[in-house]
Every structure is written in C-alpha cells, then in structure tokens.
Backbone as CSV, one residue per row, in Angstrom:
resi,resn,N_x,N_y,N_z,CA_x,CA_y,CA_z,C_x,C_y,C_z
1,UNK,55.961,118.489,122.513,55.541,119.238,121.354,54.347,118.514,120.728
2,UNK,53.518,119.345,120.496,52.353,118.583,120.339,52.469,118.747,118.515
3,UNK,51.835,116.883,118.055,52.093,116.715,116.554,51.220,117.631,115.561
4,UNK,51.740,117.787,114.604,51.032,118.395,113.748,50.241,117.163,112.805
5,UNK,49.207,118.076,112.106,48.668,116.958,110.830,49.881,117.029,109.719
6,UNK,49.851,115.516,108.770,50.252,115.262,107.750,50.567,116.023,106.766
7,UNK,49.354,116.814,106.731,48.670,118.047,105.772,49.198,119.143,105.767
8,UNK,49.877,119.733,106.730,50.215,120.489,107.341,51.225,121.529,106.238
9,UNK,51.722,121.125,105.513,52.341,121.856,104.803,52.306,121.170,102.693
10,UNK,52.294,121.593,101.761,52.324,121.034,100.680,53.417,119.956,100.590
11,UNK,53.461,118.859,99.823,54.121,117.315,99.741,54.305,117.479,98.341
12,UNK,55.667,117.239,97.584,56.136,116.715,96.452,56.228,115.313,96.697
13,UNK,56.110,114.431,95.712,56.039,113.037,95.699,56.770,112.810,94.575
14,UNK,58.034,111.698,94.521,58.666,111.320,93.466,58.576,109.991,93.780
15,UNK,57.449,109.486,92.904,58.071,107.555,92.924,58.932,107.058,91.925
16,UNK,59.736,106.010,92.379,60.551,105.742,92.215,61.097,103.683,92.190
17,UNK,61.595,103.611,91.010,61.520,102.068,91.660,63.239,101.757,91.849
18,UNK,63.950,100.451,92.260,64.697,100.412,92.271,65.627,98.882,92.865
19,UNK,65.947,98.014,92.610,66.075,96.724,92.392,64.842,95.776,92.711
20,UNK,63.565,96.640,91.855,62.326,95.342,91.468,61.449,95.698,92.720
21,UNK,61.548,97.172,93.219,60.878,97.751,94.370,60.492,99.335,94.296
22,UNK,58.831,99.137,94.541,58.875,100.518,94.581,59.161,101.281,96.002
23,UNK,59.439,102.827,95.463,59.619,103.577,96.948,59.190,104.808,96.362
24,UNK,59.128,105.901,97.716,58.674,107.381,97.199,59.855,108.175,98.023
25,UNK,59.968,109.433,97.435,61.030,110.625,97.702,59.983,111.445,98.033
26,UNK,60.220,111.865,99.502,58.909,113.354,99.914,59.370,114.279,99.925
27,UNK,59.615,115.324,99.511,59.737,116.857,99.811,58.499,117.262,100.010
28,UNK,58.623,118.316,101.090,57.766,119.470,102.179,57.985,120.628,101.187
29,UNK,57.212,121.441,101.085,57.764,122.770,100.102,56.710,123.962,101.059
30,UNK,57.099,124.712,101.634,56.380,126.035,102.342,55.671,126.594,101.393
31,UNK,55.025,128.267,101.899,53.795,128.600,101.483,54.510,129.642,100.583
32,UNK,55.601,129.496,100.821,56.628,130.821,99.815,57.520,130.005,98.717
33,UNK,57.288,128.482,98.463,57.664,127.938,97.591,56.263,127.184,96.617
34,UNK,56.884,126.035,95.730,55.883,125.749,95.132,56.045,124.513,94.868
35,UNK,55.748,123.657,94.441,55.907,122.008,93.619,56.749,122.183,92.365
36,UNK,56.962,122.894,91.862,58.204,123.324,90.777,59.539,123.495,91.122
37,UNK,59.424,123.980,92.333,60.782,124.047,93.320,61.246,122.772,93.866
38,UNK,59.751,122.156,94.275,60.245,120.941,95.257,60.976,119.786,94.064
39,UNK,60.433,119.958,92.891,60.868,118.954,91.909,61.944,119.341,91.659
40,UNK,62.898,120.631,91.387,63.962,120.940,91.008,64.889,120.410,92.293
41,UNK,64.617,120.495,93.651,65.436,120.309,94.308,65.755,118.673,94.359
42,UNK,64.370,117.982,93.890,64.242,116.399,93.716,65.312,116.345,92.848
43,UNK,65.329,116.516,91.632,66.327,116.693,90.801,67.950,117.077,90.771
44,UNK,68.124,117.763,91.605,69.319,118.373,92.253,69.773,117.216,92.527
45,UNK,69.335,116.818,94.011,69.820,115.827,95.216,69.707,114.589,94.095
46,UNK,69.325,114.040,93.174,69.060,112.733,92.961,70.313,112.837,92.326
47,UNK,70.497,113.747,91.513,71.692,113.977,90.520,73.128,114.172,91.164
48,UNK,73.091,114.309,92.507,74.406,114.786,93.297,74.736,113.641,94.171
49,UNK,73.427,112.485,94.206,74.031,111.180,94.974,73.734,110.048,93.652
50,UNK,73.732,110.736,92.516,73.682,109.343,91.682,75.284,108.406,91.488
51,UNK,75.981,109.182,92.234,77.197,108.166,91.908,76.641,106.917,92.922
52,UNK,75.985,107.687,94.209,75.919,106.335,95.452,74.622,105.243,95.324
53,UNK,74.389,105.564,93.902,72.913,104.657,93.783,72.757,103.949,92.851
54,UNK,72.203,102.898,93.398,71.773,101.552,92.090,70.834,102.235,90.891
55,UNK,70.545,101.504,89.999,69.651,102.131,89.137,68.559,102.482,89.997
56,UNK,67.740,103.852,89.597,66.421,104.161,90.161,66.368,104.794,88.907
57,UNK,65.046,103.866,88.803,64.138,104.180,87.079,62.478,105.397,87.903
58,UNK,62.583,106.558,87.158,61.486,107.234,88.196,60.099,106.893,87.277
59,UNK,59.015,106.870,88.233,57.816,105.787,88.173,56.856,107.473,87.674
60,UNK,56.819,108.309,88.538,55.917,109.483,88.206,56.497,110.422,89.046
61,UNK,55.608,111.489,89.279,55.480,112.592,90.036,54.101,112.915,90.739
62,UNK,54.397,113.370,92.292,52.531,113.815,92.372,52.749,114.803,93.348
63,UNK,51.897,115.731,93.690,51.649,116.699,94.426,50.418,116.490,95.510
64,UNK,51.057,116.813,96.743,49.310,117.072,97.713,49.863,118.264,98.395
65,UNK,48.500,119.054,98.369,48.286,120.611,98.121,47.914,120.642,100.257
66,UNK,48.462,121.919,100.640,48.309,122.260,102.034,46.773,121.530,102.435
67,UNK,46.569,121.477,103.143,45.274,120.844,104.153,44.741,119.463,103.489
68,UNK,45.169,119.119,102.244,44.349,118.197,101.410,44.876,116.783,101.791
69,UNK,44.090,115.894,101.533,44.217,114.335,101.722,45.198,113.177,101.011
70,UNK,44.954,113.351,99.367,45.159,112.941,98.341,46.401,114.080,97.613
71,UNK,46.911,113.314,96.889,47.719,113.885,96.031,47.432,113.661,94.375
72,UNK,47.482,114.669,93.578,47.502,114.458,92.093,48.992,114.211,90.908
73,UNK,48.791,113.805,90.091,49.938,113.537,89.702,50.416,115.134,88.879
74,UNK,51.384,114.831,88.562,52.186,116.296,87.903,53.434,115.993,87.107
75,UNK,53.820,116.858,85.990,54.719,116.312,85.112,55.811,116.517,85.249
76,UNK,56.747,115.600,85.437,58.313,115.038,86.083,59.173,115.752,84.891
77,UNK,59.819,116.886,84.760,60.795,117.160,84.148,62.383,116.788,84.122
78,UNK,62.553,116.034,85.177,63.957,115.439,85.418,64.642,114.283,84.574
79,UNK,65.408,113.875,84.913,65.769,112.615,84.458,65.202,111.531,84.609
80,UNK,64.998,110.340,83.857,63.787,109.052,83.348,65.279,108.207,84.985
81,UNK,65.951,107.901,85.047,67.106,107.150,85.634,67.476,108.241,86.689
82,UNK,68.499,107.388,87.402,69.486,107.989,88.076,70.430,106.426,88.729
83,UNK,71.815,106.734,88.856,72.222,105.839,89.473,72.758,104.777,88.218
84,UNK,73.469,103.696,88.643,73.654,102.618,87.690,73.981,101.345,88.497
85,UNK,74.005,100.604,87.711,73.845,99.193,88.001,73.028,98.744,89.085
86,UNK,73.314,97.005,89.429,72.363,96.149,89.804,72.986,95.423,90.581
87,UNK,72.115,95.164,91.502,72.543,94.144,92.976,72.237,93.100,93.357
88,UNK,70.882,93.303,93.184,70.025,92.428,93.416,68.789,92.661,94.830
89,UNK,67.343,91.959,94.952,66.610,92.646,95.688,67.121,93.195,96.782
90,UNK,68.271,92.343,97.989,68.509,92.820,99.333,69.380,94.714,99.072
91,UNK,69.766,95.183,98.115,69.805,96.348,98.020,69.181,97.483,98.042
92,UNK,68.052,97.310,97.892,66.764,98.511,97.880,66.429,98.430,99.350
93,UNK,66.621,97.918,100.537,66.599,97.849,102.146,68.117,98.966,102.153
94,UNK,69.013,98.689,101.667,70.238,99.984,101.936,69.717,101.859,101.508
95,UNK,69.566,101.887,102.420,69.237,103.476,102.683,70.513,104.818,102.776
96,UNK,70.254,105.775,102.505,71.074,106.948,103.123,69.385,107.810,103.066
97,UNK,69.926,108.387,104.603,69.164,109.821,104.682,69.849,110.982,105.220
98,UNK,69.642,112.155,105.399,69.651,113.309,105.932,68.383,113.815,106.527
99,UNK,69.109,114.207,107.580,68.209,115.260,108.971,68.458,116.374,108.932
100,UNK,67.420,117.237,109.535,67.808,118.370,110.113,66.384,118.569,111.407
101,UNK,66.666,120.017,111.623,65.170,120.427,112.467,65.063,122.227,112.137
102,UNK,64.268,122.299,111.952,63.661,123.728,111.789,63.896,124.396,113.379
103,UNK,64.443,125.963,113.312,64.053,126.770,114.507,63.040,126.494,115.192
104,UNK,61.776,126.181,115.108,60.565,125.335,116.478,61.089,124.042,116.687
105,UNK,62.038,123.318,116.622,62.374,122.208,116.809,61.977,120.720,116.097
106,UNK,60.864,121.123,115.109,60.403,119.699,114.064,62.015,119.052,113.569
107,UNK,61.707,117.788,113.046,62.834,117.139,112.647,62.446,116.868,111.534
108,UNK,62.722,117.181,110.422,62.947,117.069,108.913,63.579,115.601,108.917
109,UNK,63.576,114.933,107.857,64.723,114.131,107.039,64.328,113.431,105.651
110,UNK,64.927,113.474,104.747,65.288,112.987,103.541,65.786,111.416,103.052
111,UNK,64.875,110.554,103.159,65.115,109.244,102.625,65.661,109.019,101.434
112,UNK,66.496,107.759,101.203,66.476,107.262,99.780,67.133,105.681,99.463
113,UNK,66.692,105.067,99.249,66.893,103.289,99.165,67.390,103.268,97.785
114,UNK,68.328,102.273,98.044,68.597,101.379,96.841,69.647,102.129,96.901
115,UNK,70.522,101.950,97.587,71.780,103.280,97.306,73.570,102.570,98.122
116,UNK,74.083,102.487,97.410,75.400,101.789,97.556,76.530,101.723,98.795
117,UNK,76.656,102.986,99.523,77.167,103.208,100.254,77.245,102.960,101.852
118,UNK,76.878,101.600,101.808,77.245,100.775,103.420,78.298,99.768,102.667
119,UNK,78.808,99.682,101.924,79.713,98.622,101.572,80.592,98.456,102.707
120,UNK,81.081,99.648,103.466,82.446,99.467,104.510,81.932,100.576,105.756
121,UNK,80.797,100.035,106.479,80.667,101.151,107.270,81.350,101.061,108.326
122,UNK,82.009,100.194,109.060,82.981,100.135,110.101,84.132,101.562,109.609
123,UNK,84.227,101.885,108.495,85.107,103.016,108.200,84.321,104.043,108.796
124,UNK,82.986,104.140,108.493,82.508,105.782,108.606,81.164,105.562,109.873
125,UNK,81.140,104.250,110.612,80.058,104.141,111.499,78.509,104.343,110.857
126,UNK,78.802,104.363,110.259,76.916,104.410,109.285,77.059,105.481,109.416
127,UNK,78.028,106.501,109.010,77.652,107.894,108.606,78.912,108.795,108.045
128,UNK,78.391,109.284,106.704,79.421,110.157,106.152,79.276,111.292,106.298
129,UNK,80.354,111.871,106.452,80.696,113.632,106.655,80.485,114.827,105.474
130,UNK,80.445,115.704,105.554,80.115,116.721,104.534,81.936,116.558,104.283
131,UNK,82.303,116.297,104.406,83.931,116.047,103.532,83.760,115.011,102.679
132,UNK,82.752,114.347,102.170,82.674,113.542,101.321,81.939,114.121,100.032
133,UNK,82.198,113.852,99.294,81.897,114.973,97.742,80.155,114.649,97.461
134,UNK,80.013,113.718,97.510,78.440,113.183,97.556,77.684,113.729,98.579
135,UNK,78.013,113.852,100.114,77.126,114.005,100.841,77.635,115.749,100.478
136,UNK,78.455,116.550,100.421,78.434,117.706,100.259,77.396,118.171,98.761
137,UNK,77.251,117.286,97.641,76.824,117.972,96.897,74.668,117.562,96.904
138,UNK,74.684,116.539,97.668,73.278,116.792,98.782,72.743,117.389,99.584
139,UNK,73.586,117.492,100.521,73.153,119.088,101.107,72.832,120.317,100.189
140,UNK,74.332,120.532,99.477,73.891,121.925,98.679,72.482,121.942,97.767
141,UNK,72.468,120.650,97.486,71.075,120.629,96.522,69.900,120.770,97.701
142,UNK,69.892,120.022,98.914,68.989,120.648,100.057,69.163,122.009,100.352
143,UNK,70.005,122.408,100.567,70.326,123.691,101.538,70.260,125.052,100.198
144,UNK,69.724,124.905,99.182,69.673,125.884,97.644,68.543,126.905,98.085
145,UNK,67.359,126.547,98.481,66.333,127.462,98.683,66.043,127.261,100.308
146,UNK,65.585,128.414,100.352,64.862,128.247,101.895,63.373,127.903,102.216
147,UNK,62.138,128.029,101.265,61.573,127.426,101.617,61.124,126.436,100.881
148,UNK,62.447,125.454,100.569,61.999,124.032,100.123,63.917,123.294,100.372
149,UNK,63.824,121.824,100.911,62.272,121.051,101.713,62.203,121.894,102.922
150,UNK,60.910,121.812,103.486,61.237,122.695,105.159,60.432,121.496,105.930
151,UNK,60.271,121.766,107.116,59.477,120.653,108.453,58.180,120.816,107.969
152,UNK,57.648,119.552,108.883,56.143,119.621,108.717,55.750,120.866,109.363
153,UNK,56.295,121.880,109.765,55.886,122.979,110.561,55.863,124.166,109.218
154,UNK,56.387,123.089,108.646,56.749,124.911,106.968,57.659,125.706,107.242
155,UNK,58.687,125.249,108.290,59.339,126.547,109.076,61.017,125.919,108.183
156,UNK,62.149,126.771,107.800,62.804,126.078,107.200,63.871,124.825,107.882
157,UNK,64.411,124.368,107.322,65.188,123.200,108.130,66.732,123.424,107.826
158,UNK,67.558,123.361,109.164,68.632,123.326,109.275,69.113,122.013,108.988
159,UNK,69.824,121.296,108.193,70.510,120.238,107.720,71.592,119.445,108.668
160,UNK,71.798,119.003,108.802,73.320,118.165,109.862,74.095,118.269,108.399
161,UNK,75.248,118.433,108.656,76.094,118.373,107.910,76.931,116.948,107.609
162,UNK,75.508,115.811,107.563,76.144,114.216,107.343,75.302,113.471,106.909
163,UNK,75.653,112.379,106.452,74.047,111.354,105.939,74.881,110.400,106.885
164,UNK,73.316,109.948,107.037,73.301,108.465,107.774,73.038,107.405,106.587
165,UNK,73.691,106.093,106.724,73.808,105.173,106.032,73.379,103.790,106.688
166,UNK,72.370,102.530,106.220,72.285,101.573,106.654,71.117,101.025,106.126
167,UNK,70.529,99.787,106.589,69.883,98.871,106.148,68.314,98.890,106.886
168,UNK,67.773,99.002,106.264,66.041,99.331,106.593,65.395,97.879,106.943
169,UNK,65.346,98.294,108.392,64.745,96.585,108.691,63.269,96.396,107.884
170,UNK,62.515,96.927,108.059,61.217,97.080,107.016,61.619,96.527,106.068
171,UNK,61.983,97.189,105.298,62.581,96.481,103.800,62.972,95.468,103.803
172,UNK,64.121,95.031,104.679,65.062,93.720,105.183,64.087,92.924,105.255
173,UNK,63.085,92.878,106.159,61.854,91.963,106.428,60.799,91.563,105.100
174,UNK,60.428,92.753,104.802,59.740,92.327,103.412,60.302,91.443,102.509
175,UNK,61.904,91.361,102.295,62.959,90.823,101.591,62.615,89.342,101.297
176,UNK,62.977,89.304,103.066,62.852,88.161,102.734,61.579,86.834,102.839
C-alpha cells in the first residue's frame, strides 16, 4: 500500500504535559467533520480514561488544516486537568493506546502517556478488554461520530475492541 502524505487529512492537536513532560494527543477529523468535533471527542476520551491517568495539565490546542504544513493554535474548551496524582518522571514512558484500520486497510491508533494502568500486566498481557469500564467508555468516546478520528486515508476507522498497555522505550530512554 503505497503511503500517503501527513497532510492528508485535517489534524487536531492537544498538548499536553504530564509528570514534568510534554506530549501531544492527534486526532484525524475527515472532510465531513471539523476541529470542533475532533476537540469534543478529545474531551470525551480524556474524560472516560481519567480514572487511568496521572495528572495531565493541558498545555493548548492547535489545528492543521487538509494539505497544509503547520498547524495554528485554537481555543481548548475542555477541561484545564485530567487524571490525578503523581509518580514521578519514569511514568509519562507508561502508555495506553487504541487501534483500529479503516475499510482501505490504513491503521489508525490513539496514544496517551502518563497513564496508570501497567501496574499488573501479567493479569491482562499488556492489554485490556472492552469488559473493562475504562477501555469501554474510550471507545464509545472514539466510536461517537463517524467522521472523527478516521485514518490518514479520511476513510472511517474500525476500533479493536481493547487498549494496549506498556512502557514507551523512547520515553524510557529519554528518562533516563
């Protein structure tokens, strides 16, 4: 499958910091959605895994528009926080994401660091099930509209019905 550009579809941007680290949240939003959507759904999902997350204090908001390079900033209506308490730096390397792939086959997925839930992964193998109240109420905040988030193709994205959980060697490395 041959790659697409970056550009390829409009980008919501939520930065975000979170034990003394910054990071960004991307949502994809299609040509039948908008950056108002992509922020509500930012909002959704942050609010439906804030039980599984350290403090994340949000830094801004920005938008980059179909074909364009750069992104501009835009005004964050959500919550200033999400999440509570403190770990210390090696926590912001602990990740959960969600996948999916759109009908042409692109692979979507949904990052997010600084987030609690590898404490016991020998229980769940680095991955929880949509029987877990958190990863069910992430999806639904993904799976709310159809065209937002979608693939870099703009085409919409089918979800796995699980997050993956674990430790971001990147991060791990920067750490230390």
């Amino acid at each position: 499958m041959a790659p697409l550009p970056h550009n390829n579809t409009g980008i919501f941007y939520l930065d975000y910091s979170t034990e003394g680290f910054d990071h960004v949240l991307e949502i994809r939003f299609g040509t039948g959605s908008s950056a108002l959507e992509a922020a509500g759904v930012a909002d959704a999902f942050l609010s439906a895994m804030s039980t599984q997350m350290f403090l994340h204090t949000i830094i801004g908001a920005r938008v980059q528009d179909i074909g364009t390079n750069v992104s501009y900033p835009v005004e964050w209506d959500g919550d200033d926080t999400y999440g509570s308490g403190t770990e210390g730096a090696y926590a912001t390397a602990i990740y959960t994401s969600f996948v999916g792939r759109s009908l042409d086959g692109r692979r979507a997925r949904i990052f997010l660091f600084g987030t609690k839930n590898v404490a016991d992964p020998a229980d769940h193998n680095y991955r929880y099930d949509i029987a877990t109240s958190w990863v069910a109420g992430s999806l639904a905040a993904l799976e709310a509209l159809a065209e937002c988030p979608v693939s870099i193709s703009g085409d919409p994205v089918n979800w796995k019905q699980y997050a993956n959980v674990g430790i971001n060697s990147y991060w791990r490395n920067h750490i230390r």
